[in-house]
Backbone as CSV, one residue per row, in Angstrom:
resi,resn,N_x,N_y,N_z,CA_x,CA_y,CA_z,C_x,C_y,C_z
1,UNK,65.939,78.996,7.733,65.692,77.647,7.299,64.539,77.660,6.304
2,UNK,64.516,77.124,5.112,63.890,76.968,4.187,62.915,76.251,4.769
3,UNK,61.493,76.609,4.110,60.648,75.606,4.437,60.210,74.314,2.770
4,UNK,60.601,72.662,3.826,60.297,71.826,2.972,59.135,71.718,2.223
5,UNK,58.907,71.608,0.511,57.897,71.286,-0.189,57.131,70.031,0.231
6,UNK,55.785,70.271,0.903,55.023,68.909,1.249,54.760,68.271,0.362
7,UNK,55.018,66.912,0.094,54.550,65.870,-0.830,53.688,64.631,-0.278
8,UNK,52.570,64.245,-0.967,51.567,63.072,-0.162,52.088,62.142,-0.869
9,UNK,52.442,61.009,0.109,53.130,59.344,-0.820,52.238,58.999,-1.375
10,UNK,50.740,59.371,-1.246,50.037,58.567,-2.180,49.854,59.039,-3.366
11,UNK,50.744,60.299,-3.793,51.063,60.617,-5.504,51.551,59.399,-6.015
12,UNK,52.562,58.532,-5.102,52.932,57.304,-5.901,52.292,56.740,-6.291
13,UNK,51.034,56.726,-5.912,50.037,55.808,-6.891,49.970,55.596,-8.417
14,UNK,50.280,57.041,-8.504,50.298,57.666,-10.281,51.595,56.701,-10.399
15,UNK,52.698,55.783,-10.617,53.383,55.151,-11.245,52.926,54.077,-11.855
16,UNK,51.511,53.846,-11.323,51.346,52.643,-12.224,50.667,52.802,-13.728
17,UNK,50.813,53.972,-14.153,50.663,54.387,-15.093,51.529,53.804,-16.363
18,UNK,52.434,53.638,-15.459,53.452,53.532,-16.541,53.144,51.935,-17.024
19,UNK,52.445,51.280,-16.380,51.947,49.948,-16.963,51.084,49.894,-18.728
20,UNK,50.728,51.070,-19.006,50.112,51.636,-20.244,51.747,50.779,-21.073
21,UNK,52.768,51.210,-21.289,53.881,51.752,-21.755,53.736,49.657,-22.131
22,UNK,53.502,49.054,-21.266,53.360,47.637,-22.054,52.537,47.153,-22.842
23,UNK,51.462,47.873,-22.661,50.262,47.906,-23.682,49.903,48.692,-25.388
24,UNK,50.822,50.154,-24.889,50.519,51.172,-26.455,51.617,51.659,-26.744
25,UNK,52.104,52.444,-26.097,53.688,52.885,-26.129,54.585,52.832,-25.205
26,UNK,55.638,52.045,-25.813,57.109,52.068,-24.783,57.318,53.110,-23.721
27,UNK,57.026,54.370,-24.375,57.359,55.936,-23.538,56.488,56.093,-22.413
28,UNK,55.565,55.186,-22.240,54.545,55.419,-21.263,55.194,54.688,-20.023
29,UNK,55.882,53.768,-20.443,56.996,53.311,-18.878,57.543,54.125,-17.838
30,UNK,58.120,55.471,-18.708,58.511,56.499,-17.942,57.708,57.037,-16.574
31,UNK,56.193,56.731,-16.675,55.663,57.159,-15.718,55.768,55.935,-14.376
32,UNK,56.631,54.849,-14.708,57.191,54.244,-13.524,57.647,55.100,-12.377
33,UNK,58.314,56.251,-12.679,59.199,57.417,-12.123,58.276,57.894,-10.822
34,UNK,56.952,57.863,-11.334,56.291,58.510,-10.227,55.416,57.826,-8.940
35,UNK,56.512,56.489,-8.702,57.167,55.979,-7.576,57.628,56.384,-6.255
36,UNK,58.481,57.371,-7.134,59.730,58.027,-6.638,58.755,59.357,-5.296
37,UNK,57.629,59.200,-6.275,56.997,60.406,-4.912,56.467,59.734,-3.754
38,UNK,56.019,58.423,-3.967,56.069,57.696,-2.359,57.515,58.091,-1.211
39,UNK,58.478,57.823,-2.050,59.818,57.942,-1.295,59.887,59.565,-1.004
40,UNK,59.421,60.552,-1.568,59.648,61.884,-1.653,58.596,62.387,-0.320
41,UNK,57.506,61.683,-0.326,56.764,62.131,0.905,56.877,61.237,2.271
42,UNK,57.420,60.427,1.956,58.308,59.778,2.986,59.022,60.942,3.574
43,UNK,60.182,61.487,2.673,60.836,62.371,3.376,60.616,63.501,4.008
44,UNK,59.567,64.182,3.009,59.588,65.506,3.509,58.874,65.916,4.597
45,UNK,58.481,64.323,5.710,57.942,64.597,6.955,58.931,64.481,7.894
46,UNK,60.197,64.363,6.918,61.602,64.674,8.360,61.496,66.099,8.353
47,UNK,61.880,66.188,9.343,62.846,67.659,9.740,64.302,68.180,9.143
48,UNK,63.844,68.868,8.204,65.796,69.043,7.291,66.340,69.799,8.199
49,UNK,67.969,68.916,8.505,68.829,69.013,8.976,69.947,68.400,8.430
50,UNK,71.314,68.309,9.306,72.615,68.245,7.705,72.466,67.007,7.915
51,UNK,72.565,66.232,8.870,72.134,64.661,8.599,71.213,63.992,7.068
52,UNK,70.409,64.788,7.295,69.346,64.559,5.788,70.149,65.185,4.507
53,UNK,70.517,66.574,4.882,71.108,66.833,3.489,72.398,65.905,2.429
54,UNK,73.067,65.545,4.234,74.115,64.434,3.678,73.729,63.126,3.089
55,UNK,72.252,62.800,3.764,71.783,61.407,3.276,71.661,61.447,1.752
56,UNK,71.110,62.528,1.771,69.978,63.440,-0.347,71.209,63.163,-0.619
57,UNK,72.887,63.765,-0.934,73.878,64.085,-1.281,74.149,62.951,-1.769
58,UNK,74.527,61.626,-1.027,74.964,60.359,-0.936,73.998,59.469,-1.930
59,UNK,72.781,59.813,-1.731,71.719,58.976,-2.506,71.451,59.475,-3.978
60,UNK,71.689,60.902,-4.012,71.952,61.440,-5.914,72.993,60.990,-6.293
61,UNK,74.238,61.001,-5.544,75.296,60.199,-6.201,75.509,58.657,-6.284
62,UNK,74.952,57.904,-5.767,74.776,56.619,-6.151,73.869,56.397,-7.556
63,UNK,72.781,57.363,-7.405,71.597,56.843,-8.538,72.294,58.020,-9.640
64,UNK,73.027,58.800,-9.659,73.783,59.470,-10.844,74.415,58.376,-11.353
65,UNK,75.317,57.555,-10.512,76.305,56.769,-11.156,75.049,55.387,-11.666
66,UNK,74.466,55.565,-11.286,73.186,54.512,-12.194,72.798,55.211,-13.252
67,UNK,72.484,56.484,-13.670,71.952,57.059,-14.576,73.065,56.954,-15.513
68,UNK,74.546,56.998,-15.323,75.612,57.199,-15.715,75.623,56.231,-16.627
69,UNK,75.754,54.666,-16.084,75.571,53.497,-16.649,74.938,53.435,-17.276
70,UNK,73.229,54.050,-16.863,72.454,54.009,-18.095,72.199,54.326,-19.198
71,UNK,72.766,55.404,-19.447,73.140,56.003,-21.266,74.184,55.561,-21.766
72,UNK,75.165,55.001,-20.797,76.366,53.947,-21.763,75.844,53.211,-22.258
73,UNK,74.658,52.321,-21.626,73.926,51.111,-22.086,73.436,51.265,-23.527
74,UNK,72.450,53.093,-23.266,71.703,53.089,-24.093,72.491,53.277,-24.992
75,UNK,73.801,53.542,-25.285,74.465,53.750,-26.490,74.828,53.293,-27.304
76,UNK,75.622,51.998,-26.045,75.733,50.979,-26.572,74.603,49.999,-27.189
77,UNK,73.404,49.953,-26.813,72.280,49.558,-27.582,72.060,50.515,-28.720
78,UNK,72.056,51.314,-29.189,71.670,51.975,-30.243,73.127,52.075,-31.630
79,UNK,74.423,51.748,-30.732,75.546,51.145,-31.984,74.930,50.016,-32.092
80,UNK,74.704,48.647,-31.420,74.573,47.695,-32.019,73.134,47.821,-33.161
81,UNK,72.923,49.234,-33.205,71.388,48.807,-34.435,70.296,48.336,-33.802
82,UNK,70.124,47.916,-32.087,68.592,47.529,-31.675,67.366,48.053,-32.324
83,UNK,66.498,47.709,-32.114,65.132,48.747,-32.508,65.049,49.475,-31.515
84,UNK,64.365,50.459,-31.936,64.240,51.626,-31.238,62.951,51.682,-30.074
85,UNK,61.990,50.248,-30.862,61.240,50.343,-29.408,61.773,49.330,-28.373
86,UNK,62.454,49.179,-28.421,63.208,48.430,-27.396,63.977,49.280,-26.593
87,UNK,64.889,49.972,-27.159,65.686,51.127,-26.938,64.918,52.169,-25.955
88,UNK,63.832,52.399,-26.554,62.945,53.235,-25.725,62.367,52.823,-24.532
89,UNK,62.167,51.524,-24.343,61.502,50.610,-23.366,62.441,50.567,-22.785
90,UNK,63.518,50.133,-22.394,64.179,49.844,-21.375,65.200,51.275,-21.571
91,UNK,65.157,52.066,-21.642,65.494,53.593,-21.316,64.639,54.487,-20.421
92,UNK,63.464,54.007,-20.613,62.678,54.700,-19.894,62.465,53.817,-18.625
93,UNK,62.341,52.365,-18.717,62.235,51.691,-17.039,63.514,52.109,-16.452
94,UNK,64.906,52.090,-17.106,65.881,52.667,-16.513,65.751,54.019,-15.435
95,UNK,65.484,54.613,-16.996,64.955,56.316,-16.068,64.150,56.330,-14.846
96,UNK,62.918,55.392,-14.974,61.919,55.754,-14.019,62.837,55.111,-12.475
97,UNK,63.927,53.864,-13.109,63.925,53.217,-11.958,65.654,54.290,-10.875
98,UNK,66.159,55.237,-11.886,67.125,56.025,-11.777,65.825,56.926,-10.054
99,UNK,64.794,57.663,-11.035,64.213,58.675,-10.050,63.616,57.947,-8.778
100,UNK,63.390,56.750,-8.540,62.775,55.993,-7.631,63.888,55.776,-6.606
101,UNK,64.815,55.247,-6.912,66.164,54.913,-6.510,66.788,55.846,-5.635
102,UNK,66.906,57.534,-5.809,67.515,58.359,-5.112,66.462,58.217,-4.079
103,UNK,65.604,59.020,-4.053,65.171,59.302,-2.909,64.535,58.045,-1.754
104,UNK,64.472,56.862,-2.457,64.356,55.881,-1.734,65.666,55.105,-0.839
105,UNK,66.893,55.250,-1.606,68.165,55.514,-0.871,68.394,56.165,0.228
106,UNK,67.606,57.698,-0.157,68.120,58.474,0.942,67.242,57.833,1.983
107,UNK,66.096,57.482,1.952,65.086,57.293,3.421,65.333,55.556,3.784
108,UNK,66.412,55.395,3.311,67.033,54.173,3.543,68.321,54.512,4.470
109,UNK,69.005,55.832,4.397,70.296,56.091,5.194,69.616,56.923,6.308
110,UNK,68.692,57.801,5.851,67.742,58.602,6.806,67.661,57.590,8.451
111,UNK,66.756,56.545,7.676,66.416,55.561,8.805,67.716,54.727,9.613
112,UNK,68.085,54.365,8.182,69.680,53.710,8.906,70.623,54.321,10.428
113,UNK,70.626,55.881,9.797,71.248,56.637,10.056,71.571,56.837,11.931
């Protein structure tokens, strides 16, 4: 049995970084993403077992098929000619909100479970 990478939820703190991204640059939204490590040290104080692996499994494929959507979007925003800091701004809250999404899913079926 592999041993799980420890993560402290209070790395999530670092997402509010991404509040910069409304102030100087769009691209700085991206650090919304690091959210996603609250939910990540949530988990990695379970015990991995296939219950969990099935939860991870179930919860990348929901937020894939969100990520999925999300570059259709962006595509479709970038045929219609948008600006590009727009384009960039809501590509990147997308993104951040894609990496937040899985693993907060999973400790949503985890618990469910």
């Amino acid at each position: 049995m592999k041993k799980p990478i420890r993560i402290h939820p209070a790395l999530g703190v670092l997402g509010f970084l991404g509040i910069l991204g409304f102030f100087f640059e769009p691209f700085f939204c991206i650090f919304f993403g690091f959210f996603g490590f609250f939910w990540w040290g949530l988990l990695s104080k379970e015990k991995t077992d296939e219950r969990l692996d099935e939860n991870l499994k179930r919860a990348v494929s929901i937020a894939g098929r969100l990520g999925i959507v999300l570059c259709f979007g962006i595509l479709f925003a970038l045929d219609k000619k948008l600006s590009i800091e727009f384009v960039l701004l809501w590509g990147s809250i997308g993104y951040a909100i894609v990496m937040v999404t899985s693993p907060a899913i999973a400790y949503f079926f985890d618990r469910r479970g």
